[in-house]
C-alpha positions in Angstrom: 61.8 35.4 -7.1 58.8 33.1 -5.5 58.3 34.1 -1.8 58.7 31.1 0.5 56.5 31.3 3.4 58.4 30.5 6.8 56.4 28.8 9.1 55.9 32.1 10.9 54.6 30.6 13.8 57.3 28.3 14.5 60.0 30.8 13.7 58.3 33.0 16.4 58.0 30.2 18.5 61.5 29.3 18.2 62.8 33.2 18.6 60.9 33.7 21.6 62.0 30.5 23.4 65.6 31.1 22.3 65.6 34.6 23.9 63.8 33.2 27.1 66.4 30.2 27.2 69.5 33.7 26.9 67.5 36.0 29.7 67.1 32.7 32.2 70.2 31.6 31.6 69.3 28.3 30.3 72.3 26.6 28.5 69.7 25.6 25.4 66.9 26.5 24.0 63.7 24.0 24.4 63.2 20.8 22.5 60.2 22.5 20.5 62.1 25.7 19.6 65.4 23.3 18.2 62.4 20.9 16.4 61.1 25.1 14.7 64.6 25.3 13.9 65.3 22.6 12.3 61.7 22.7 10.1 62.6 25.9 9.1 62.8 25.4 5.3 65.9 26.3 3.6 65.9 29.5 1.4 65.9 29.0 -2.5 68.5 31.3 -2.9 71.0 28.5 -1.7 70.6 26.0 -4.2 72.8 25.8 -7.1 71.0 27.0 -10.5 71.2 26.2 -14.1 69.9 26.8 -17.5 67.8 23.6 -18.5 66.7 23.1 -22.0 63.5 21.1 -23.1 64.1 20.1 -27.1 60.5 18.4 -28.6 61.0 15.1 -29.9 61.9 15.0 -33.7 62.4 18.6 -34.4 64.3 20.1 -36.5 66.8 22.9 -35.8 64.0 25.7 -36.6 62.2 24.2 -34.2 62.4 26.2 -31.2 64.1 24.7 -27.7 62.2 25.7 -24.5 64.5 27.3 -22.2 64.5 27.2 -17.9 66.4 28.7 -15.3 65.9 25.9 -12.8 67.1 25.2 -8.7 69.0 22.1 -8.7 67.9 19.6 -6.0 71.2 18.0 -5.2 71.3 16.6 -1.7 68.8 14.8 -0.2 67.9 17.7 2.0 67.2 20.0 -1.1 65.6 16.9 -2.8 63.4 16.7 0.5 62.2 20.1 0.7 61.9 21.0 -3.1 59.3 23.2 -3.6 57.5 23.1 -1.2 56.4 26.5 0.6 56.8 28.2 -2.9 53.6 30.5 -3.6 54.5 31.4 -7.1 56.5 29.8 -9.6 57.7 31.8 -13.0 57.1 30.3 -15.9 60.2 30.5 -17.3 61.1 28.7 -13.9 61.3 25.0 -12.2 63.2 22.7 -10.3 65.6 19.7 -11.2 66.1 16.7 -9.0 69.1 14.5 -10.6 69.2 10.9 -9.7 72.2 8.8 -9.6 71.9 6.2 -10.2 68.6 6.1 -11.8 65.5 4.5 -9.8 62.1 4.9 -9.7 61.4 8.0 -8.2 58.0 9.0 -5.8 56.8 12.4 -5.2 54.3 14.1 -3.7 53.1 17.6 -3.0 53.0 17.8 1.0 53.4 21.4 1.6 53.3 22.4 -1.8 51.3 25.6 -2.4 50.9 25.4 -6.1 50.2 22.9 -8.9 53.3 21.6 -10.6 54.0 19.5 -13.7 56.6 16.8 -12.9 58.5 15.3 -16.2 60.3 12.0 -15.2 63.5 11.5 -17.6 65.1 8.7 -18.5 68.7 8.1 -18.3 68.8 9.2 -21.8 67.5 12.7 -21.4 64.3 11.9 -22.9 60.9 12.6 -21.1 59.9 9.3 -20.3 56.4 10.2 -18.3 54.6 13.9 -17.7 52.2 14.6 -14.4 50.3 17.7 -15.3 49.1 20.1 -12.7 49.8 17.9 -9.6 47.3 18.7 -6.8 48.7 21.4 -4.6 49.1 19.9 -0.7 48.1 16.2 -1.6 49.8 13.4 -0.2 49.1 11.4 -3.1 52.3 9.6 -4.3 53.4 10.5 -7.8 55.4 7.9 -9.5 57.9 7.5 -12.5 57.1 3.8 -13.0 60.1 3.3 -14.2 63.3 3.6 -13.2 64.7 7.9 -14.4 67.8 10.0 -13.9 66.1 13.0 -13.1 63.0 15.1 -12.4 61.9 18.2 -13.9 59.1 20.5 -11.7 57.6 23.3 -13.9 54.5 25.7 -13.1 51.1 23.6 -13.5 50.3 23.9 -16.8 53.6 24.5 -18.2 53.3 21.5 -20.4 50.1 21.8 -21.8 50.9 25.4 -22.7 54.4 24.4 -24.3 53.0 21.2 -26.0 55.6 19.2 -24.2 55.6 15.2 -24.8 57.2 12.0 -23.4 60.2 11.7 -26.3 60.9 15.4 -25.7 65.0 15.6 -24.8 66.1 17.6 -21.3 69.8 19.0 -21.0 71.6 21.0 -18.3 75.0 21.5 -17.2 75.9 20.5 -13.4 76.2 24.0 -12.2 80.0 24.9 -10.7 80.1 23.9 -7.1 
């Protein structure tokens, strides 16, 4: 499981103002201990997970599928966050971000630790554009061009290494709420 850094800092901060704010007697805690709070980032272990599958484009059924256990980025605050503060990523490992309905879709790595590949897909699975090994904490926006149904994440390198290529087909299940 990647570790996920907390802010230690603020979650101090926020902790020590909290139990200040209980010995005074102070109805709340301060305004910069709620703002720690509420930038804590979530913990992956709450997102919904599924088994995403990457087929290459014309292959035949000998031709092996490339198989993912993936985080799915379903609300905007898991799409917000995604994987950011992640300091290693499996390989057999990524994030999806579904889209409905389709649009063009910007990312970026603010707060991102490692290098990811992003795979933009169309609405009809297919890969439709690949960014490999994204530059870890740039606020460069990364763009689909065109409008896609969903975003892949994968460890930087992961589609060099894998030989994957816009045509290539991506299927998941929703996972069970």
């Amino acid at each position: 499981m990647p570790e996920v850094t907390l802010a230690p800092r603020l979650a101090v901060l926020a902790i020590v103002a909290a139990g200040a704010a209980a010995l005074l007697g102070i109805g709340a805690a301060p305004a910069f201990a709620q703002e720690a709070e509420a930038a804590r980032p979530m913990d992956l272990a709450t997102f919904p997970r599924t088994t995403l599958e990457i087929t290459p484009h014309g292959s035949d059924h000998a031709t092996p599928k490339h198989v993912f256990k993936v985080w799915v980025a379903d609300t905007e605050q898991r799409a917000e966050q995604g994987l950011m503060f992640v300091r290693d990523l499996p390989e057999t490992m990524g994030m999806v971000f579904p889209l409905d309905p389709p649009r063009v879709e910007n990312m970026w790595m603010k707060n991102t630790y490692i290098e990811l590949d992003m795979l933009f897909i169309g609405a009809d699975g297919r890969v439709t554009k690949i960014i490999e090994r994204a530059t870890p904490l740039s606020l460069k926006t990364l763009s689909s061009d065109t409008p896609v149904a969903a975003v892949l994440e994968l460890k930087g390198g992961a589609a060099a290494k894998l030989g994957l290529r816009t045509g290539d087909t991506v299927a998941w299940k929703k996972p069970a709420s």
